[in-house]
C-alpha positions as a Markdown table, in Angstrom:
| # | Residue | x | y | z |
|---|---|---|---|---|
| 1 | Unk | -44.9 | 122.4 | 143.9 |
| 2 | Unk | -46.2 | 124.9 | 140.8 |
| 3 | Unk | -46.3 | 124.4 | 137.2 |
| 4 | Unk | -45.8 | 126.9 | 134.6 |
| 5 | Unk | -49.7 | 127.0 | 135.1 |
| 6 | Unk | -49.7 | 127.2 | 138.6 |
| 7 | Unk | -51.0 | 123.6 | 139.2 |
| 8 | Unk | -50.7 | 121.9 | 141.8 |
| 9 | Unk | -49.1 | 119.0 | 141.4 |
| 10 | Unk | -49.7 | 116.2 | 143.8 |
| 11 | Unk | -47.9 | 112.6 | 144.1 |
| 12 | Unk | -49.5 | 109.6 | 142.9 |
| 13 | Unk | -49.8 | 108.5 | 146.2 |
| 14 | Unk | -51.8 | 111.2 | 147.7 |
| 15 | Unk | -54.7 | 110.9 | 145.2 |
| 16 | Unk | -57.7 | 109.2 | 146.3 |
| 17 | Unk | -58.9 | 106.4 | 144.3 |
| 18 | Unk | -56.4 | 106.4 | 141.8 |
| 19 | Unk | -55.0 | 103.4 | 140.7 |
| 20 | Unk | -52.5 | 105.0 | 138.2 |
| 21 | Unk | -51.1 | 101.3 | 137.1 |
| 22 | Unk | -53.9 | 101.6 | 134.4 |
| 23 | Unk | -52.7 | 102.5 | 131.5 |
| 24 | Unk | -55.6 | 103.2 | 129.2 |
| 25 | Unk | -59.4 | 102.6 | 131.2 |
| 26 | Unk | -62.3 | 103.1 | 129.2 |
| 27 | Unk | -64.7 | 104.7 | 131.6 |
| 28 | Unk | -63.7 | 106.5 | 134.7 |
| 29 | Unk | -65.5 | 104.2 | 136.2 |
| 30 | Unk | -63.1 | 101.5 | 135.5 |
| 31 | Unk | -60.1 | 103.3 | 136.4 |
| 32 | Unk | -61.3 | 103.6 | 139.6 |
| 33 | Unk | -62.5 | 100.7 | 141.0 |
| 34 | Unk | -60.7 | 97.9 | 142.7 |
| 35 | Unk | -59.5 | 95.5 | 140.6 |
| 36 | Unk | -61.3 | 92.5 | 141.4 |
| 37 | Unk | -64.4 | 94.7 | 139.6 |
| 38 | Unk | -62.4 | 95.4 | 136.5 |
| 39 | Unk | -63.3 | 93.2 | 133.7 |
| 40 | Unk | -60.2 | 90.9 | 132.7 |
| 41 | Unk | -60.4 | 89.8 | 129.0 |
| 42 | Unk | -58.3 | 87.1 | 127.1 |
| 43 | Unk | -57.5 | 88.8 | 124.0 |
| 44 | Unk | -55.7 | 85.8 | 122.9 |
| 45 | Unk | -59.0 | 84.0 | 122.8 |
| 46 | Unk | -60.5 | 87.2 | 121.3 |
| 47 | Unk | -57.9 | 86.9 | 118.8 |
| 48 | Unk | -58.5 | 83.3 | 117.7 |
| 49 | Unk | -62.4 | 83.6 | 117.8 |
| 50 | Unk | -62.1 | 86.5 | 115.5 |
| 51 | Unk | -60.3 | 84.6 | 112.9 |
| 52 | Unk | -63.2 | 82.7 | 113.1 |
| 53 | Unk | -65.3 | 85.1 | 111.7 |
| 54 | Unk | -66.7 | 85.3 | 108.5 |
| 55 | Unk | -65.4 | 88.6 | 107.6 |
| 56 | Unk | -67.2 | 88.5 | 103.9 |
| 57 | Unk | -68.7 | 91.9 | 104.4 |
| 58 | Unk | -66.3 | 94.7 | 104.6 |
| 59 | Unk | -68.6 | 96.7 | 106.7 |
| 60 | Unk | -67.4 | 94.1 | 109.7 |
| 61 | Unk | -64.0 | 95.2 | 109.7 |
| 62 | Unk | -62.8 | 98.3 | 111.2 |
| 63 | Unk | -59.5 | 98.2 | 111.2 |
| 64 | Unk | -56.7 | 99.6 | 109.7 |
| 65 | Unk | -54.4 | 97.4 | 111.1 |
| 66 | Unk | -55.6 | 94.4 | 110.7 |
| 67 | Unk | -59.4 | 92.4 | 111.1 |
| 68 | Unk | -61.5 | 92.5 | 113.7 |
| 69 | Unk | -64.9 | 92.3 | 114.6 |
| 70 | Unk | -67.6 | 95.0 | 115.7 |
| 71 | Unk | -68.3 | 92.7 | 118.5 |
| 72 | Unk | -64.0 | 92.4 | 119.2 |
| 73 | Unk | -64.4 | 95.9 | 119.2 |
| 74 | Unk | -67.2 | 96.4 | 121.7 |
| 75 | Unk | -65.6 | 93.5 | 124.0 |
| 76 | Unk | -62.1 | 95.8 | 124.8 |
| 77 | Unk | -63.8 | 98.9 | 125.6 |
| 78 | Unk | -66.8 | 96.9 | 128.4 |
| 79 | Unk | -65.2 | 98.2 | 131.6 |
| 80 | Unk | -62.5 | 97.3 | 131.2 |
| 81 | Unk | -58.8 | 99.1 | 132.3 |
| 82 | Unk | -55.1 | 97.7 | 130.8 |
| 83 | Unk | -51.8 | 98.3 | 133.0 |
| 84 | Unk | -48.6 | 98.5 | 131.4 |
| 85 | Unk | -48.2 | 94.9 | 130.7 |
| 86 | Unk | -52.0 | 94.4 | 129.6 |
| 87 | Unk | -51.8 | 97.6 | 127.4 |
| 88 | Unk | -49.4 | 95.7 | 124.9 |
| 89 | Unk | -51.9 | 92.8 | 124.6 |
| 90 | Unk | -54.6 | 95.3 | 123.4 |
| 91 | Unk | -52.1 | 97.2 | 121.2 |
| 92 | Unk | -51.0 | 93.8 | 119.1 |
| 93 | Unk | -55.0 | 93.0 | 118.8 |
| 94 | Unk | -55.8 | 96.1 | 117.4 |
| 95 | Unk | -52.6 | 97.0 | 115.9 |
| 96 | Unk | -50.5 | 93.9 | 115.2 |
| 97 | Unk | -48.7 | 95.0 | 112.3 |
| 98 | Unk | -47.5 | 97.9 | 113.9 |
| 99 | Unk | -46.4 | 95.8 | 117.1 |
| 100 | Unk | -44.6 | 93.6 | 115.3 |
| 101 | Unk | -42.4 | 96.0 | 113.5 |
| 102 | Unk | -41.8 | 97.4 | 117.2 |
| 103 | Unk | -41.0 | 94.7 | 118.7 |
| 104 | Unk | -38.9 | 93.7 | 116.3 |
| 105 | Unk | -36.4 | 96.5 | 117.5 |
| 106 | Unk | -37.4 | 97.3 | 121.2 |
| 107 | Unk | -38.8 | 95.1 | 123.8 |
| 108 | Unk | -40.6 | 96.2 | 127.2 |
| 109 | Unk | -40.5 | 93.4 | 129.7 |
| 110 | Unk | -38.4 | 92.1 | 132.6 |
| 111 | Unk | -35.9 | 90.1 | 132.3 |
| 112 | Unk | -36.0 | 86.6 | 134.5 |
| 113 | Unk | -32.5 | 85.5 | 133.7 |
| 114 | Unk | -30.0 | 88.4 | 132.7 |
| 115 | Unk | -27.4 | 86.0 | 131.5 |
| 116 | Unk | -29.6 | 84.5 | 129.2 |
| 117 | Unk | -27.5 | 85.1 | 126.1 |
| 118 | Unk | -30.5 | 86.2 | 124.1 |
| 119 | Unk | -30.3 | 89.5 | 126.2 |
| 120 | Unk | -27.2 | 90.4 | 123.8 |
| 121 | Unk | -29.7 | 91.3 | 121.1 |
| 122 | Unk | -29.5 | 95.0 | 120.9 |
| 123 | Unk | -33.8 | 95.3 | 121.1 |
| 124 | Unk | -33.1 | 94.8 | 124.7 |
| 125 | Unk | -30.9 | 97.6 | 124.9 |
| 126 | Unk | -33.2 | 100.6 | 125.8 |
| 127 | Unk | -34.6 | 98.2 | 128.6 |
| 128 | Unk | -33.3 | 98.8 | 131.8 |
| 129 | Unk | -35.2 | 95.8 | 133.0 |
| 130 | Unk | -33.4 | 93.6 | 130.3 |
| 131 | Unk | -30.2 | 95.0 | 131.1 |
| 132 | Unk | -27.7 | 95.1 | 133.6 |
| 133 | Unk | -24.9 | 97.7 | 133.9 |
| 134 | Unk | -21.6 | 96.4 | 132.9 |
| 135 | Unk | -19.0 | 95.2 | 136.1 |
| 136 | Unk | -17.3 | 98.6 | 136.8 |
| 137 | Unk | -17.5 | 99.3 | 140.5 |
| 138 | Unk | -15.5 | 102.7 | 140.4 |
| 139 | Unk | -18.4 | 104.3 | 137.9 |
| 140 | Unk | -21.0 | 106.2 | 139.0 |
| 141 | Unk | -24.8 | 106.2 | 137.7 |
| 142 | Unk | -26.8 | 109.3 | 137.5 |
| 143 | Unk | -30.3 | 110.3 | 136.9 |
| 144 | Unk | -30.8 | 114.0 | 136.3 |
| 145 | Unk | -34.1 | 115.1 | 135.6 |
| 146 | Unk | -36.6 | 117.7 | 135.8 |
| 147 | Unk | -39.9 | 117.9 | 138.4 |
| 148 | Unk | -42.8 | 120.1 | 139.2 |
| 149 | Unk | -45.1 | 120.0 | 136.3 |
| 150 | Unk | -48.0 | 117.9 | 135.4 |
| 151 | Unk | -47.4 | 115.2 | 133.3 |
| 152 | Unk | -49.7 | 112.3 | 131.6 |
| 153 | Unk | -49.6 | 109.5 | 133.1 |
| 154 | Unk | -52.9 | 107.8 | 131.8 |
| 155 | Unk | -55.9 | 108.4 | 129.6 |
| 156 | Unk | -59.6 | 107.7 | 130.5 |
| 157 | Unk | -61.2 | 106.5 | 126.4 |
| 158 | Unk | -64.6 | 105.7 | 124.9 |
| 159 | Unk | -65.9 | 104.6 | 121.8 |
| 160 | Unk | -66.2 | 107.3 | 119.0 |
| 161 | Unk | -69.9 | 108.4 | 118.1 |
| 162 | Unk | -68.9 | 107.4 | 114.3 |
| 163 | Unk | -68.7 | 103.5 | 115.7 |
| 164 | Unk | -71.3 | 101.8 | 113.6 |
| 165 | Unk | -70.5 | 103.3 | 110.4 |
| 166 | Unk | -68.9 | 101.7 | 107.1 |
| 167 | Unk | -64.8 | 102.5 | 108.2 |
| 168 | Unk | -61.3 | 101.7 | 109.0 |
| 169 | Unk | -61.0 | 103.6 | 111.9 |
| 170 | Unk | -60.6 | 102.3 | 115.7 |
| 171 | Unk | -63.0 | 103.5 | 116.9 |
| 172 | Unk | -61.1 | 104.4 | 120.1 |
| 173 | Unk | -60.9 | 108.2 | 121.7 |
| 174 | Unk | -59.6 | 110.3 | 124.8 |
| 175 | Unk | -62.4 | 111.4 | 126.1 |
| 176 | Unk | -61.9 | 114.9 | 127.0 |
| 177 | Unk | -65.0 | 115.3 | 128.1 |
| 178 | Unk | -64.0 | 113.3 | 132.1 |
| 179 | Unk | -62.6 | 115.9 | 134.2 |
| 180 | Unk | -61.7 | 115.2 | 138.3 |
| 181 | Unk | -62.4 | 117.6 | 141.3 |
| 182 | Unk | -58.2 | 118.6 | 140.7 |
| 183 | Unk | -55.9 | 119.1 | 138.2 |
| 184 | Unk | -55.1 | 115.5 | 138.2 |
| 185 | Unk | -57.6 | 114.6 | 136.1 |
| 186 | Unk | -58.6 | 116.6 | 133.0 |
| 187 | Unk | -59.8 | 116.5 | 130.2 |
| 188 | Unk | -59.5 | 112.1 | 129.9 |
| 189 | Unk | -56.0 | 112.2 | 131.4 |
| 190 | Unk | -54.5 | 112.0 | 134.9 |
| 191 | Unk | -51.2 | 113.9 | 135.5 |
| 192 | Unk | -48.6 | 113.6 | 137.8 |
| 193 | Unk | -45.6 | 114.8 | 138.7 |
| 194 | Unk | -43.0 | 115.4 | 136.0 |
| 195 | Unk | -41.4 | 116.9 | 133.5 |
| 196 | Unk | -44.1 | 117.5 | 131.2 |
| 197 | Unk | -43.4 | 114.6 | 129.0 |
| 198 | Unk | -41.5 | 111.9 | 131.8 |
| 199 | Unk | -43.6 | 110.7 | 134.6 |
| 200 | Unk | -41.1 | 110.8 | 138.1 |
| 201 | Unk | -41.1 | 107.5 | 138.6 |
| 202 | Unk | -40.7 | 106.6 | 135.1 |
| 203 | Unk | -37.0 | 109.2 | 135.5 |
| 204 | Unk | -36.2 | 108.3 | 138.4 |
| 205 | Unk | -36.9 | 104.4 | 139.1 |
| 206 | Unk | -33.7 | 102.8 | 138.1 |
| 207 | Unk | -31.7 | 104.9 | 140.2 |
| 208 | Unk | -33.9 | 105.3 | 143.3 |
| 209 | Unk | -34.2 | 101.8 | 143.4 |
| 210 | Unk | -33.3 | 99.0 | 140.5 |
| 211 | Unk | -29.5 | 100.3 | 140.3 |
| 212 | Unk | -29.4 | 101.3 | 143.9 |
| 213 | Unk | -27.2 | 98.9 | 145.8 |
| 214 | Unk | -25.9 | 95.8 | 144.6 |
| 215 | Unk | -28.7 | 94.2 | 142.7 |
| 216 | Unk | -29.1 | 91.7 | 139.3 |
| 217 | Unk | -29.5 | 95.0 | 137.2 |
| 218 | Unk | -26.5 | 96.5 | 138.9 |
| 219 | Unk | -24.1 | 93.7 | 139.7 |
| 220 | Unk | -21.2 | 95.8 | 140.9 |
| 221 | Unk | -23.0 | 98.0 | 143.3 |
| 222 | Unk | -21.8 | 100.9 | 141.3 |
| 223 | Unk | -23.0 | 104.4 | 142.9 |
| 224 | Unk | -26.2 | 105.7 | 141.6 |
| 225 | Unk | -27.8 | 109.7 | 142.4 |
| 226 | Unk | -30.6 | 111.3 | 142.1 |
| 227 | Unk | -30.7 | 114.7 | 140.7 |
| 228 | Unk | -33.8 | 116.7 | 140.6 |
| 229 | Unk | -34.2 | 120.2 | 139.1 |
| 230 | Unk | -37.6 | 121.9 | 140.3 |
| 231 | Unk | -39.3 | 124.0 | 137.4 |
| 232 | Unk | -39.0 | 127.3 | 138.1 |
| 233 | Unk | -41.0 | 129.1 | 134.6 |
| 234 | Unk | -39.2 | 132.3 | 133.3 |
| 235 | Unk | -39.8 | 135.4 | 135.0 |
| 236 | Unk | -40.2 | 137.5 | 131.7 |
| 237 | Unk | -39.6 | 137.1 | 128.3 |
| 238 | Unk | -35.8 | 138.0 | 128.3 |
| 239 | Unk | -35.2 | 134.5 | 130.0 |
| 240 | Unk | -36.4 | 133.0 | 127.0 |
| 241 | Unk | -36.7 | 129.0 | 128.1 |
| 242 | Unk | -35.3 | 129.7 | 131.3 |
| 243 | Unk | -32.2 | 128.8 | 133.0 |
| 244 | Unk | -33.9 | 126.8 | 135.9 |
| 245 | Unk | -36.5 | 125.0 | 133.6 |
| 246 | Unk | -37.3 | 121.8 | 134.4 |
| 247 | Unk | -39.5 | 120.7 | 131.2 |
| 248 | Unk | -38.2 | 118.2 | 129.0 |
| 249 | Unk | -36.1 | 120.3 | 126.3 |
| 250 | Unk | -35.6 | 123.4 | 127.9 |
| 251 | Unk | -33.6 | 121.7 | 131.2 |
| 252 | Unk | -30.6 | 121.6 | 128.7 |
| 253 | Unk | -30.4 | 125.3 | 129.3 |
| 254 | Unk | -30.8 | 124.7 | 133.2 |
| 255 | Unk | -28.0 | 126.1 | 135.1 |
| 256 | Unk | -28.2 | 123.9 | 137.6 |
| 257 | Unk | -28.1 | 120.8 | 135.4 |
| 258 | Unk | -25.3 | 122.4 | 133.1 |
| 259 | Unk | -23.3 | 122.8 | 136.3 |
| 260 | Unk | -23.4 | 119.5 | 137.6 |
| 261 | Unk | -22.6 | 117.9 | 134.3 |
| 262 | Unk | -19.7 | 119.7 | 133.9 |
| 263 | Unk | -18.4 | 118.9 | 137.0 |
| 264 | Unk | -19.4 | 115.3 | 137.1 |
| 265 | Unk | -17.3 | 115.3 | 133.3 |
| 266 | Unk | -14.8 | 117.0 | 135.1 |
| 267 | Unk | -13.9 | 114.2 | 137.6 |
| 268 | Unk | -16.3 | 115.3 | 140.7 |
| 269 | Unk | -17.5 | 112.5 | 142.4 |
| 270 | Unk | -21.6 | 112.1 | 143.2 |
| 271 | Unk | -21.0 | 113.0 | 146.6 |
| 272 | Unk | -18.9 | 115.8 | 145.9 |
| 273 | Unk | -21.4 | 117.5 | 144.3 |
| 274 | Unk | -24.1 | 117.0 | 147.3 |
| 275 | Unk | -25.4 | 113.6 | 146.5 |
| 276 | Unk | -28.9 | 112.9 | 146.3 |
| 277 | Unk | -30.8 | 116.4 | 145.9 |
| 278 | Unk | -34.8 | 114.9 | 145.7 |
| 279 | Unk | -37.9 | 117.8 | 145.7 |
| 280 | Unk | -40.4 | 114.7 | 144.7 |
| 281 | Unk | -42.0 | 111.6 | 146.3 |
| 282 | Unk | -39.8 | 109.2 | 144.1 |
| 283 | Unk | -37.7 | 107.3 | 147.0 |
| 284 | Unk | -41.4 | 106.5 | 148.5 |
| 285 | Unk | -42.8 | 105.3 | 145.1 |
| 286 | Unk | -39.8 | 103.2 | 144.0 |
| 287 | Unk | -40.1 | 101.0 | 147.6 |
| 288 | Unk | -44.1 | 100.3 | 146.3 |
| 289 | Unk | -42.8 | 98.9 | 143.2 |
| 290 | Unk | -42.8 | 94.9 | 144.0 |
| 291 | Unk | -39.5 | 93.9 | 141.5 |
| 292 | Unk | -37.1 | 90.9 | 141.8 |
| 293 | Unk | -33.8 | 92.8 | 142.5 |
């Protein structure tokens, strides 16, 4: 597949040593190697020996945030690589504040028992994983989504060359100096396929595989389709965004996409308008993905 750039834009699971569950990795180092290597900290216990500290001299905190230590500091960034569960550790250390006022209004995990009256709360709304579609059999599920352009999925970071000094900054940066021997790493982050702002699998999960069938997320086994719309850039300027974009914003003005929701609004069943049309590696993805279903 080509981007607007005319990269190439390979699956995740084509890539060599890649372990694109990581998040943030500081060091390329670290987001390569197998996971028994990677440093695991306990940033609860970082946490409680920090408030430990005697934090008397103003040039020992560098936070924003919050307080924390140089040493703190130095301690999250030794080899060390966060996934998507981890990464929300490190951002309540650094950034707890923040986090809290988040969290107070969205939540990000998985839910163990869906009829566990606290998922009524509306923070677990947005959470398909803390969610499950209500009990309407004769409805129908759809993703529709754009694919065929590189898209960030992680970011390679290092301490700032200003770390030492008197500030509140965290000290924490892309660095844009780590490129790969492809366009699947450049410039501190690795892309995969997308829609320049939406991973694949992040699109196209739920439907591919969490909703598909009869599972705890989808307890009436209501229908679910995947729809993919391969970017195709404008030919010239009088196309303006495009009419078979698949980017982010401009796949409103996607014929393609325009047609099938009219006729899905219109009463057309998913199989009436060709079922499953798939250009990506999603299906083959989503059965990796170890999830209680």
């Amino acid at each position: 597949r080509k981007s607007s750039q005319n990269n190439n834009v390979k699956p995740e699971s084509s890539v060599e040593h890649t372990r694109f569950g990581r998040i943030i990795a500081f060091g390329k180092h670290a987001s390569e190697q197998p996971s028994s290597q990677v440093s695991s900290l306990n940033i609860k216990e970082l946490s409680r020996i920090d408030k430990t500290l005697n934090v008397s001299t103003s040039c020992e905190i560098l936070s924003e945030y919050g307080k924390m230590s140089r040493e703190s500091i130095v301690k999250l960034a030794e080899n060390t690589a966060y996934t998507a569960t981890t990464v929300l550790d490190l951002l309540r250390f650094i950034a707890f504040k923040m986090m809290r006022r988040a969290e107070d209004h969205f939540s990000h995990g998985v839910a163990e028992n869906l009829d566990d009256p606290k998922y009524g709360h509306y923070k677990y709304w947005s959470n398909p994983l803390e969610t499950k579609l209500p009990d309407a059999p004769d409805m129908e599920m759809h993703c529709l989504y754009g694919v065929g352009i590189p898209t960030e999925r992680s970011y390679i970071y290092k301490l700032s060359t200003s770390f030492g000094k008197c500030n509140k900054n965290i000290p924490f940066r892309i660095d844009r100096s780590v490129d790969g021997d492809d366009v699947c790493l450049k410039g501190g982050a690795r892309f995969v396929d997308g829609d320049e702002s939406v991973p694949v699998i992040s699109a196209g999960f739920m439907c591919a595989k969490g909703w598909r069938g009869k599972t705890r997320f989808n307890p009436s086994g209501m229908e679910t389709f995947v729809r993919e719309y391969k970017h195709k850039p404008p030919g010239n300027l009088l196309e303006s965004r495009g009419t078979e974009s698949g980017a982010h914003v401009n796949i409103m003005g996607n014929v393609g996409l325009v047609e099938d929701v009219l006729r899905i609004a219109s009463g057309a069943s998913g199989q009436e308008i060709g079922g499953d049309k798939i250009y990506s590696d999603v299906m083959r993805m989503s059965e990796r993905i170890r999830i209680r279903l």
